[in-house]
N, C-alpha and C positions, 0 to 999 in steps of 0.2 A: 293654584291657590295655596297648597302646602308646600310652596317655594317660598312664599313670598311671606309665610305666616312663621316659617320656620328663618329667614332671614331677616325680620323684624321685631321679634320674642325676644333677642338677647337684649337688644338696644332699648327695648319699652322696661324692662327688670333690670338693665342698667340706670336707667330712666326712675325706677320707681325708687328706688334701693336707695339713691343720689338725694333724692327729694327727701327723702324718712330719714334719711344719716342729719344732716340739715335743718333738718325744723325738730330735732332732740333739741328739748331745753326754752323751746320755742315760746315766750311767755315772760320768760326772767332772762332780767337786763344784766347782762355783766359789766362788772364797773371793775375798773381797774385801781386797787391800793394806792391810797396817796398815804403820804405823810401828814402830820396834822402844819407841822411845820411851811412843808410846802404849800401848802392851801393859803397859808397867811400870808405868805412871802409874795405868793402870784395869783393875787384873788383874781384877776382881771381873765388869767388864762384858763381859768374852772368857772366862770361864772355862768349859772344857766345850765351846768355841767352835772349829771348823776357820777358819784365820785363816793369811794368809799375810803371809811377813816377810822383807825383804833383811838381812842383817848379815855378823859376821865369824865365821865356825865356826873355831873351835880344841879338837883335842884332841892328850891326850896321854895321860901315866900320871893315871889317876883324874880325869880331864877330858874333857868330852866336852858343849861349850857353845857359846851364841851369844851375842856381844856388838856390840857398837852399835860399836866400833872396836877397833885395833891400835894398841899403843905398843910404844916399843922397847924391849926387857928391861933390866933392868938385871944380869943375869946376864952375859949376851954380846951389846955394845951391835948386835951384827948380826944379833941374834934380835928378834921381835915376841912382845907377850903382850898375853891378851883386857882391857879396861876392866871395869871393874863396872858396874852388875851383869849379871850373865849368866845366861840363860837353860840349863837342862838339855836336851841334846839325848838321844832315844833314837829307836831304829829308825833303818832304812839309809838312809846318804844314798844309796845305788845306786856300784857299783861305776865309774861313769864320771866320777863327782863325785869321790869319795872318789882315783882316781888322777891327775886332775888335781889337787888339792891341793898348794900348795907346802908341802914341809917343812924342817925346823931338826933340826939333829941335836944338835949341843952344850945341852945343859939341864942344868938342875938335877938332875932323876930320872936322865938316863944316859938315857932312851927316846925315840926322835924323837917328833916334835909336826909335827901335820898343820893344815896354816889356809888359810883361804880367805876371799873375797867370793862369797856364795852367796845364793839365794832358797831360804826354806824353807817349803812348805804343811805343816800337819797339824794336829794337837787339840793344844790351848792349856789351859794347865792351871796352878791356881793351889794352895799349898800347900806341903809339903816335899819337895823329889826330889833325886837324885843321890846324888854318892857323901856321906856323912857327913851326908844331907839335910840339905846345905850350901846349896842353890838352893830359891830361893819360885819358882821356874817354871820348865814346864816345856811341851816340845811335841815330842809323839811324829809324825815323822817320816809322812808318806806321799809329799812326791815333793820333790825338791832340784833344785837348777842351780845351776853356776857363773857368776855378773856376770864378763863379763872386765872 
């Protein structure tokens, strides 16, 4: 019996060791960096795809998108507004994102406008979204951070 216990012990604690190295992390998806660019170029090959993306979040009244940069308004040259094209954001960017965000009060709607440099994970999605499915894409939201 202590032949057999004693030549089966390594391979069970090789066995266990193997399993626990492997399921570190076990929970959270990793997505591998896209460009923002890239996503738009080849919605077709991310479509349905969790994909992660740095850019510039901006919303406001019936906006709520990510774009590759910031220019400066021509409403109030002290204001920024997103490039085209831009991406529909939904789901929360989390309450710690979302209050660091600099905002502009003077617009065009009268409603502040919240924007950022953020990294954004979640499902990638090709098609009609937003408000007036005005946006061919789109990515529902599972975890943000602010780039300082």
């Amino acid at each position: 019996m202590q032949t057999i216990l004693a030549r089966w012990l390594p391979v069970g604690i090789t066995l266990l060791l193997i399993a626990m190295a492997t399921s570190c992390g076990a929970g959270t998806p990793k997505t591998v960096p896209f460009s923002f660019s890239e996503l738009i170029d080849h919605p077709a090959l991310y479509n349905s795809r969790a994909v992660t993306v740095n850019g510039y979040y901006f919303s406001g009244f019936e906006i709520s998108a990510l774009a590759s940069a910031l220019v400066q308004s021509t409403f109030d040259p002290s204001n920024v507004t997103p490039v085209q094209p831009l991406i529909w954001i939904t789901g929360d960017l989390g309450q710690a994102v979302y209050q660091n965000l600099m905002q502009q009060t003077n617009t065009p709607s009268g409603y502040p406008e919240k924007y950022g440099h953020v990294e954004i994970t979640g499902l990638f999605q090709y098609g009609k979204f937003g408000h007036l499915d005005a946006y061919s894409y789109q990515i529902t939201v599972t975890q943000a951070a602010i780039i300082p």
